[in-house]
C-alpha positions as CSV (number, residue, x, y, z in Angstrom):
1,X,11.2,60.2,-90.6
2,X,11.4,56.6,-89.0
3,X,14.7,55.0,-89.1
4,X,14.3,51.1,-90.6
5,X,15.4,49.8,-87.1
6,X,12.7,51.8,-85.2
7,X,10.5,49.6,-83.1
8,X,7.7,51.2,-81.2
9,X,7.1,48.7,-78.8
10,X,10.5,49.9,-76.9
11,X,8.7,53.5,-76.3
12,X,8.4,53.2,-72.7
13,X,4.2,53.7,-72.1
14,X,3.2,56.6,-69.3
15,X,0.9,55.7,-66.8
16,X,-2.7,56.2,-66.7
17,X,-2.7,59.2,-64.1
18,X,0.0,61.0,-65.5
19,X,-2.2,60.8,-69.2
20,X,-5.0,61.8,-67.6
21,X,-3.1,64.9,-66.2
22,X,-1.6,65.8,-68.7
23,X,-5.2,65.8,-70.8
24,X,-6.8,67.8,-68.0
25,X,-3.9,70.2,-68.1
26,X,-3.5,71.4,-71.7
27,X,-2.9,74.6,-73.6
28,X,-5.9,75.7,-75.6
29,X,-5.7,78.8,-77.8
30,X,-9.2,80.8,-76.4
31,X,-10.2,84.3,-76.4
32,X,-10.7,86.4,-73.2
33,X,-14.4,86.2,-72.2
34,X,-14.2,89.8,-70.6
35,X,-12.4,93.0,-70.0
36,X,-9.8,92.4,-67.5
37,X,-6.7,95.1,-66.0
38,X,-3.9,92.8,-64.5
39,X,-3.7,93.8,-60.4
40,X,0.7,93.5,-61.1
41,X,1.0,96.4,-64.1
42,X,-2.5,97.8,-64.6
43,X,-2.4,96.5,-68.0
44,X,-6.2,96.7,-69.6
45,X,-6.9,93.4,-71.7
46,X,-9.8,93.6,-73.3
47,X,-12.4,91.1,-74.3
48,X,-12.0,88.7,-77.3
49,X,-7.5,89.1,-77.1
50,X,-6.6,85.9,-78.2
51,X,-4.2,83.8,-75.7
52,X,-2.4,80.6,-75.4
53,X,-4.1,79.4,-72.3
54,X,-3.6,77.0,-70.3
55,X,-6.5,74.5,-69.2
56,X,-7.4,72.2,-66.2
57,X,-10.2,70.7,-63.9
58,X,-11.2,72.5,-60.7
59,X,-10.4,70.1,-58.2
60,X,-13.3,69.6,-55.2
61,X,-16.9,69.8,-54.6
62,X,-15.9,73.5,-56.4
63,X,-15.5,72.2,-58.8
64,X,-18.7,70.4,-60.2
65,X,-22.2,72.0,-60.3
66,X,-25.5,69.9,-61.2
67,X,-23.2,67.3,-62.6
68,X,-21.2,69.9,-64.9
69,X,-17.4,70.1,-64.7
70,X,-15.6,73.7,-63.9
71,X,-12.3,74.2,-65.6
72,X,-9.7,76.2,-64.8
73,X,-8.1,78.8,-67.7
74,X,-4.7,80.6,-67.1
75,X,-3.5,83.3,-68.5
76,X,-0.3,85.6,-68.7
77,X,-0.5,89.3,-69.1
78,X,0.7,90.6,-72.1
79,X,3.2,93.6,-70.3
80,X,4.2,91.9,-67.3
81,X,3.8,88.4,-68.2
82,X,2.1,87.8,-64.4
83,X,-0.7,84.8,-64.0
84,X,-3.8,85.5,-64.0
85,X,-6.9,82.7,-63.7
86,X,-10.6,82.9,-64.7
87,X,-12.9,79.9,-64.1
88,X,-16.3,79.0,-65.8
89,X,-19.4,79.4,-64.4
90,X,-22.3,77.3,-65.2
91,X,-24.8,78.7,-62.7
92,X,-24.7,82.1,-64.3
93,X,-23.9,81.3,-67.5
94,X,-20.7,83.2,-67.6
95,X,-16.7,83.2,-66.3
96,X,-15.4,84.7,-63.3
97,X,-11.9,86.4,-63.1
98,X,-10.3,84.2,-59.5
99,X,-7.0,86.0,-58.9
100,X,-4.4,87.8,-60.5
101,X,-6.4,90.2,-62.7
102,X,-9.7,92.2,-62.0
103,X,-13.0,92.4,-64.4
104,X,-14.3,95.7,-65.8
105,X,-17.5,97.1,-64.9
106,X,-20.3,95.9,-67.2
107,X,-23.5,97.4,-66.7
108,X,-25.4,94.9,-68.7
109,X,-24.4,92.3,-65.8
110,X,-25.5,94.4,-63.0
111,X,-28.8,94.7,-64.1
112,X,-29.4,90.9,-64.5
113,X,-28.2,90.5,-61.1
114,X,-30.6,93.1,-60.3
115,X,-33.5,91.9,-62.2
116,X,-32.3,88.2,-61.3
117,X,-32.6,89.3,-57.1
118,X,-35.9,91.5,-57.5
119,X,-37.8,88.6,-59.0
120,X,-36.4,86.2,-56.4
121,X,-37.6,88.8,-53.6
122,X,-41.3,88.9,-55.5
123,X,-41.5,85.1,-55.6
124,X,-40.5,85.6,-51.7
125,X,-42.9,88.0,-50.8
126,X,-45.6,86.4,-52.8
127,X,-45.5,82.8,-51.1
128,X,-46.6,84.3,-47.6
129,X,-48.9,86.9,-48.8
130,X,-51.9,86.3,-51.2
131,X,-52.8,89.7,-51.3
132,X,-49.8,90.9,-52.7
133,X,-49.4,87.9,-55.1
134,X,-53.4,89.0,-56.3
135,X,-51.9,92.9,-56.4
136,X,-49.0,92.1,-58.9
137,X,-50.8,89.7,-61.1
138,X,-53.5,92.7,-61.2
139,X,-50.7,95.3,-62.4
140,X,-49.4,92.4,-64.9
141,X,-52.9,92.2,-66.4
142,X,-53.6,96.4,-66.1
143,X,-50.1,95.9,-68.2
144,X,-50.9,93.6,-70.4
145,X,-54.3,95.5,-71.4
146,X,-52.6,98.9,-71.8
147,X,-49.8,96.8,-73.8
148,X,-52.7,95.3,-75.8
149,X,-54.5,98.6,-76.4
150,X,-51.2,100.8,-77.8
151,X,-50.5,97.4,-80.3
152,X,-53.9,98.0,-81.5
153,X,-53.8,102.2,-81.8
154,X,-50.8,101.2,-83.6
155,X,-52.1,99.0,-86.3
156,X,-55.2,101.6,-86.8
157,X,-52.6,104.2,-87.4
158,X,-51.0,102.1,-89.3
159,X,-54.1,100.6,-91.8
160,X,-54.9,104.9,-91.9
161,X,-51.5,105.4,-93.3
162,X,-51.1,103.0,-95.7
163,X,-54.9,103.9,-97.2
164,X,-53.9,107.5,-98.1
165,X,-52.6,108.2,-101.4
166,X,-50.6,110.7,-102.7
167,X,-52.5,112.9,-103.8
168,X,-54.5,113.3,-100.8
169,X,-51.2,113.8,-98.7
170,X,-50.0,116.4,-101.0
171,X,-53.9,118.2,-100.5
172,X,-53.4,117.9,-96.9
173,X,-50.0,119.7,-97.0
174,X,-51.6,122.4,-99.4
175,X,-55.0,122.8,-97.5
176,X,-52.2,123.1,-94.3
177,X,-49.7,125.7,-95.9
178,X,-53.3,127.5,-96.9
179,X,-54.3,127.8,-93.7
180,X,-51.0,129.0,-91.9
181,X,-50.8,131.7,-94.7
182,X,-54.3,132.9,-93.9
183,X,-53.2,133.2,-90.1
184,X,-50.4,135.0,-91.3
185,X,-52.2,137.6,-93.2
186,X,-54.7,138.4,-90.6
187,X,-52.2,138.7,-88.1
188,X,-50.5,141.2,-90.3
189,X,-53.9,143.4,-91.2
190,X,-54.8,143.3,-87.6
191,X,-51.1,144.9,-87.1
192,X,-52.1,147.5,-89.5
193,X,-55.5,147.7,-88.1
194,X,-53.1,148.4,-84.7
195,X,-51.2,151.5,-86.1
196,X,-54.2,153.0,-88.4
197,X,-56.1,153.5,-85.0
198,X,-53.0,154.9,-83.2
199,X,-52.5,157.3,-86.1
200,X,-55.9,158.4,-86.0
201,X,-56.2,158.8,-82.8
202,X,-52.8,160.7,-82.4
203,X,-54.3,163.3,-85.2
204,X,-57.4,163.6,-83.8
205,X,-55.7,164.4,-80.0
206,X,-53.7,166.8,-81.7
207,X,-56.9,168.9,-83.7
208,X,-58.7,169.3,-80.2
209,X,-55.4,170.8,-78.7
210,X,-55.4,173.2,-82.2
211,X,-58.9,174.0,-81.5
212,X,-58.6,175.2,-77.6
213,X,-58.4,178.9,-77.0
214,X,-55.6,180.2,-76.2
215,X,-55.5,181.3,-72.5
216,X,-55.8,184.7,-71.4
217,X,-51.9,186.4,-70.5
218,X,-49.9,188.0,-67.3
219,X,-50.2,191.7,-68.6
220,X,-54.1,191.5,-69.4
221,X,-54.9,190.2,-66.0
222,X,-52.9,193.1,-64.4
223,X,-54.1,195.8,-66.5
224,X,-57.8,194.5,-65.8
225,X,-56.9,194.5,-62.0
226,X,-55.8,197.8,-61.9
227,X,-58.5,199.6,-64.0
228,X,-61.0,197.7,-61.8
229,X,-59.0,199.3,-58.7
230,X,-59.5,202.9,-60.1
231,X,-63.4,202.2,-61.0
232,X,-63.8,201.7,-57.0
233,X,-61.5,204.6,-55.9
234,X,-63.6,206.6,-58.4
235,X,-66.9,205.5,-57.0
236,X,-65.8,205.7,-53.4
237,X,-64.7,209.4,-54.2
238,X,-68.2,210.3,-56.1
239,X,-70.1,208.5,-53.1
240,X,-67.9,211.0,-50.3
241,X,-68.7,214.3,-52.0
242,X,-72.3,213.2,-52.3
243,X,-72.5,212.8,-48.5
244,X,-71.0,216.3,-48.3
C-alpha cells in the first residue's frame, strides 16, 4: 500500500559502500556441502541439511585464486546455535570447514589427494631421470596390451555365447549330467568291487584255518615221553644181563 502523498524521492539513498556491503553480505538459503560435527556440542550435521546462511567475500590476497572470488558461508548449529564457517575452494574443487565445526572423514577425498600427490611425485621423478620416465611408459604400454588383450578374450567369449542356441545348451547340460552319473556309478561298482574282494578273501583265510590239523595235545606228548623212558630202561636192562 502507498499512501496518495507518498513521494519517493524523500527516501534518504544509502551510499555506495554500504550497498555494496550489504550485497556481499547476504543470507542465501544453501545446503551443507559435507558432514560436519560442531567443536561446541558435538552435534553431527550432515551433508545436504538445508540452512539459512549467511554469505560474504573473503577479504585479501585469500581471498582470490586465478582471478576467481572466495566467499565466505556461515552457519549456526542446529543444537547449540554456535558459528560455524566453511569457505569455497576453487583449487580443489571443493569447500573447506575454517572454524567452528570439523569435517567428517571421507575416504573418497583421501585417495584423490593421494592419487593427486603420487602423480605429482612421478612427473618429479621423471623430469631428472629418463630412465625411469622410459620404465613407466613401458609398464603403461605392457598395461595397455594386457588391457587390450582381456577386451578382446572378452568379445570372443562373447560372439561364442551369443552363437549357441538352445538346444545345444540344453545337450551340453545333458551330455554333462551323463557324464557325472557315469562317474558316479563306477565309483559305486568299484566300492562293491572293494567289499566282494574283502569278503572273499576273509572266507578264503578262514577255509585254510578249517583245513590245518589240529595240533598234537599235553597228555599225548607225556604219555609218548614216558613209554619212550621205559623202552630205554628195558634195553639197558636186556643189554646188562647179556654182559653177565
Amino acid at each position: 500500500y502507498f499512501p496518495p502523498d507518498f513521494d519517493h524521492t524523500k527516501i534518504p539513498k544509502q551510499a555506495k559502500e554500504q550497498q555494496q556491503k550489504l550485497k556481499e553480505r547476504f543470507v542465501v538459503r544453501m545446503m551443507l556441502p559435507m558432514s560436519v560435527r560442531c567443536m561446541t556440542c558435538g552435534e553431527y550435521m550432515y551433508k545436504g541439511k538445508k540452512f539459512n546462511s549467511r554469505k560474504e567475500n573473503v577479504e585479501g590476497p585469500e581471498g582470490d585464486y586465478l582471478g576467481i572470488q572466495i566467499f565466505r558461508f556461515y552457519f549456526k548449529c542446529t543444537a547449540c546455535s554456535a558459528e560455524f564457517t566453511v569457505k569455497t575452494d576453487p583449487k580443489n574443487m571443493d569447500y573447506v570447514v575454517e572454524g567452528g565445526a570439523k569435517a567428517n572423514f571421507e575416504l573418497w577425498k583421501e585417495e584423490a589427494k593421494e592419487k593427486k600427490e603420487l602423480e605429482a611425485e612421478r612427473t618429479e621423478g621423471e623430469a631428472y631421470d629418463a630412465m625411469k620416465k622410459l620404465e613407466n611408459k613401458t609398464a603403461e604400454s605392457k598395461r595397455a596390451m594386457d588391457i587390450l588383450d582381456a577386451l578382446d578374450e572378452i568379445r570372443t567369449q562373447n560372439a561364442r555365447t551369443a552363437s549357441v542356441g538352445i538346444d545345444e545348451v540344453l545337450e551340453s547340460r545333458q551330455r554333462s549330467l551323463e557324464k557325472s552319473d557315469a562317474a558316479a556309478e563306477s565309483i559305486i561298482d568299484d566300492e562293491d568291487g572293494h567289499e566282494a574282494a574283502a569278503a572273499f578273501a576273509a572266507a578264503r583265510a578262514k577255509r585254510l584255518r578249517d583245513d590245518e590239523p589240529p595240533p598234537p595235545t599235553s597228555t599225548t606228548s607225556s604219555l609218548g615221553g614216558r613209554s619212550g623212558d621205559g623202552q630205554r630202561q628195558a634195553a639197558g636192562g636186556g643189554s646188562g644181563g647179556a654182559s653177565a
